[in-house]
C-alpha positions in Angstrom: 30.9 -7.1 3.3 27.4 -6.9 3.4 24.9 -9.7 1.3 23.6 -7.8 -1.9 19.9 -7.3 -1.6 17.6 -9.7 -3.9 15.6 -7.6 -6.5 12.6 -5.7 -4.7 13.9 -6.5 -1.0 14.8 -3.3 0.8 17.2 -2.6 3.8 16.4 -4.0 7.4 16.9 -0.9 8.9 14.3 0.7 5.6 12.2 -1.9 7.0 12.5 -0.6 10.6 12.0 2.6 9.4 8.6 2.6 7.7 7.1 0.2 10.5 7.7 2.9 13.2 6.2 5.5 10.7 3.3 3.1 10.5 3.2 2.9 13.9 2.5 6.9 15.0 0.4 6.8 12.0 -1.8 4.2 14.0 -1.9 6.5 17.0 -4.2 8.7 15.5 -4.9 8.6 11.6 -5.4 5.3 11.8 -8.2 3.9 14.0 -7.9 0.6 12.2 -7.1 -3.3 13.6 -4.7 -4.8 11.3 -5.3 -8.6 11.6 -2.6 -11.2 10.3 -2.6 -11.5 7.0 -1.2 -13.9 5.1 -1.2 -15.1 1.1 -0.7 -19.0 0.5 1.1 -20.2 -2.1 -1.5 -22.2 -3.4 -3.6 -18.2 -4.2 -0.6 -17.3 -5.9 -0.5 -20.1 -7.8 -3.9 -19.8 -8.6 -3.8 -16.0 -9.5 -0.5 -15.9 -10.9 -1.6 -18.6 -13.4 0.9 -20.6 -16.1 2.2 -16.6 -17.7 2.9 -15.8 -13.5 0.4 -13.2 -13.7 0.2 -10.3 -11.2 -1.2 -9.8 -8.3 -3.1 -6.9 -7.0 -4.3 -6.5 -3.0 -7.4 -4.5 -2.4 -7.9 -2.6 0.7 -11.2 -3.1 2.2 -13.6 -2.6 5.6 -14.7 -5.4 7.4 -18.9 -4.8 7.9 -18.5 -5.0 11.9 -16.6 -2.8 13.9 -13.8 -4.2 16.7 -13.7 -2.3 20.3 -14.8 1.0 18.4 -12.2 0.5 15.6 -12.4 -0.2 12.0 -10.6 -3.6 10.7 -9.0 -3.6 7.5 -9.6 -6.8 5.3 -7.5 -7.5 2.0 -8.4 -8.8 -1.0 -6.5 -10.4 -3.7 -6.8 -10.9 -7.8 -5.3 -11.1 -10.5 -3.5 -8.7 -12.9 -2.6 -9.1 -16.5 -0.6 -6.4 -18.9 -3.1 -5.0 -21.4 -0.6 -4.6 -24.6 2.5 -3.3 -25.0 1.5 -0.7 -22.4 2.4 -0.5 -18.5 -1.7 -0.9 -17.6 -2.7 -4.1 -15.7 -6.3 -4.9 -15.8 -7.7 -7.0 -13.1 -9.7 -10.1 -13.7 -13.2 -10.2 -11.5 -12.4 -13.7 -10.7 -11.3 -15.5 -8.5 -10.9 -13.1 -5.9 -9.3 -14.4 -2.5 -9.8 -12.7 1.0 -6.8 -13.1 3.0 -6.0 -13.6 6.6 -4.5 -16.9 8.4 -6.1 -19.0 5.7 -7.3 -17.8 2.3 -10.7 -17.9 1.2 -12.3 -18.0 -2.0 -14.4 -14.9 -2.3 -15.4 -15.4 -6.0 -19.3 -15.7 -5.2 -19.0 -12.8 -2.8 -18.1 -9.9 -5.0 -20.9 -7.5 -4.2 -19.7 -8.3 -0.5 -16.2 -7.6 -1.3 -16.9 -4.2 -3.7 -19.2 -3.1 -0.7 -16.0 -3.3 1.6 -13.7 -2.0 -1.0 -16.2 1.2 -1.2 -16.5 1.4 2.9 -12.5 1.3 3.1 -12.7 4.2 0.4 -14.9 5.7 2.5 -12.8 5.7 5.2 -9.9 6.9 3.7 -11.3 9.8 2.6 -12.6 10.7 5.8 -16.2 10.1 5.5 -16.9 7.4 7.6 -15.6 9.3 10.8 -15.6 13.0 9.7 -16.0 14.2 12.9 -11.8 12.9 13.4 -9.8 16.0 12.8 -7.2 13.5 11.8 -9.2 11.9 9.5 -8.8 14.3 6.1 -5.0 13.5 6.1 -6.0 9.7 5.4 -5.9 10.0 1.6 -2.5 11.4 1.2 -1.3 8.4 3.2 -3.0 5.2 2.5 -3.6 3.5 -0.8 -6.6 1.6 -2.6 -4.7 -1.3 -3.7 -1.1 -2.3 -4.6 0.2 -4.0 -7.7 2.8 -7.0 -6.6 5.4 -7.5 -8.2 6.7 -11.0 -10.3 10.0 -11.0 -8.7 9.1 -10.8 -5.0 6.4 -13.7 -5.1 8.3 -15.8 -7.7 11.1 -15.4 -5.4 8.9 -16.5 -1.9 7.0 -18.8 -3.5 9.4 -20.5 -6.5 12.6 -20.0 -5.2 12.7 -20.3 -1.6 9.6 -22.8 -2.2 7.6 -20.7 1.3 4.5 -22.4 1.7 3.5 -18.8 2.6 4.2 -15.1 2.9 2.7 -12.3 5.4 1.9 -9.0 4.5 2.6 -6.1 7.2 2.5 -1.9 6.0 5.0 0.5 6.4 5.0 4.0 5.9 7.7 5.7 3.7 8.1 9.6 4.9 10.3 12.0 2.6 10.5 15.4 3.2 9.0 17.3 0.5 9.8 21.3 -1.3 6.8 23.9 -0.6 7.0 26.8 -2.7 4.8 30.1 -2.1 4.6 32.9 -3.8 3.8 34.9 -0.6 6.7 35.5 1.6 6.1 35.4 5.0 8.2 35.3 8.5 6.3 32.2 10.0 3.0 30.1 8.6 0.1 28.2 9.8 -0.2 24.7 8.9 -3.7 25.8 7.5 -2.4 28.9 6.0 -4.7 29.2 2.6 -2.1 30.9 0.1 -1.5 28.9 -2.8 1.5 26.4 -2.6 3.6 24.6 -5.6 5.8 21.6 -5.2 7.9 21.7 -8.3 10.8 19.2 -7.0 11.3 15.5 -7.2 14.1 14.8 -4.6 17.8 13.2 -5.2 17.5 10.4 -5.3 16.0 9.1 -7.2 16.4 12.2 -9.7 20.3 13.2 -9.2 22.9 14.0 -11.6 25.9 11.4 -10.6 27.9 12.8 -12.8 27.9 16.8 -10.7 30.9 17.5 -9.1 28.4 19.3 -6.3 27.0 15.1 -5.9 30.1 13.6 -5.7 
């Protein structure tokens, strides 16, 4: 019988799965070096705070290029819920850069906002516009991502890790087109006007249909 999963962990072989998407991404979209990077327990405990606040990574540029490539740099603060709502606001400080150790960045944050704003850049194409690949950037890669409690608390609480490492991993899911135009074969740059109406099953699915059974 296979272990249950812990809340937030995903499948090894869903893990497998979005690294080798990541991967071909990193053929050509990409044109990024991904150093290690690592958050310490003692950030977390410093961002997460006594209410176990969360944490937010931002993606950011580092200012000098490696071997004609861009390197990625992360950035993490800390995230509280702003009422009753589902908004987390992010406090300015402290602000940690990550990598193999953690620094404190908190009297660098016109440095860091400058490489948040170059990684932006990037991922809209800008910096490189001359990439044909480059355009398809945004509809992959994120600013920032909101942590979870239960997957730190769990690291850094429960199994008491003195650390965690942070990798990417790209989730592909085949997605509905609809046209209005009817045709017997399209370009990929074909301009007619497209609609994506559906949300896939799962996670929208009717388990009680006899046609999902």
């Amino acid at each position: 019988m296979a272990t249950p999963l812990k809340r937030d962990q995903i499948p090894q072989k869903q893990a497998e799965y979005w690294r080798r998407n990541f991967a071909e991404e990193q053929k050509d979209i990409l044109n990024l070096k991904i150093p290690q990077i690592i958050l310490q327990r003692d950030t977390y405990k410093k961002l997460a705070g006594e209410n176990e606040n969360r944490v937010r990574i931002y993606l950011g540029l580092d200012p000098e290029m490696n071997d004609g490539k861009y390197v990625l740099v992360t950035y993490a603060v800390s995230a509280f819920l702003l009422g009753s709502g589902d908004v987390y606001v992010d406090y300015e400080t402290p602000v940690y850069k990550l990598g193999v150790i953690n620094e404190n960045y908190s009297d660098k944050s016109k440095l860091v906002i400058e490489s948040i704003r170059n990684y932006r850049k990037w991922r809209l194409g800008e910096l490189d516009s001359d990439s044909e690949s480059a355009a398809f950037r945004k509809y992959i890669f994120p600013n920032a991502y909101l942590l979870t409690k239960y997957e730190l608390h769990e690291i850094f609480n429960v199994q008491a890790k003195s650390e965690a490492q942070i990798e990417f991993g790209v989730l592909k899911t085949m997605n509905i087109l609809i046209m209005p135009e009817v045709k017997d074969s399209r370009n990929f740059d074909d301009p007619g006007e497209v609609f994506d109406f559906g949300i896939p099953c799962p996670p929208s699915c009717d388990d009680g249909s006899i046609y999902n059974s």
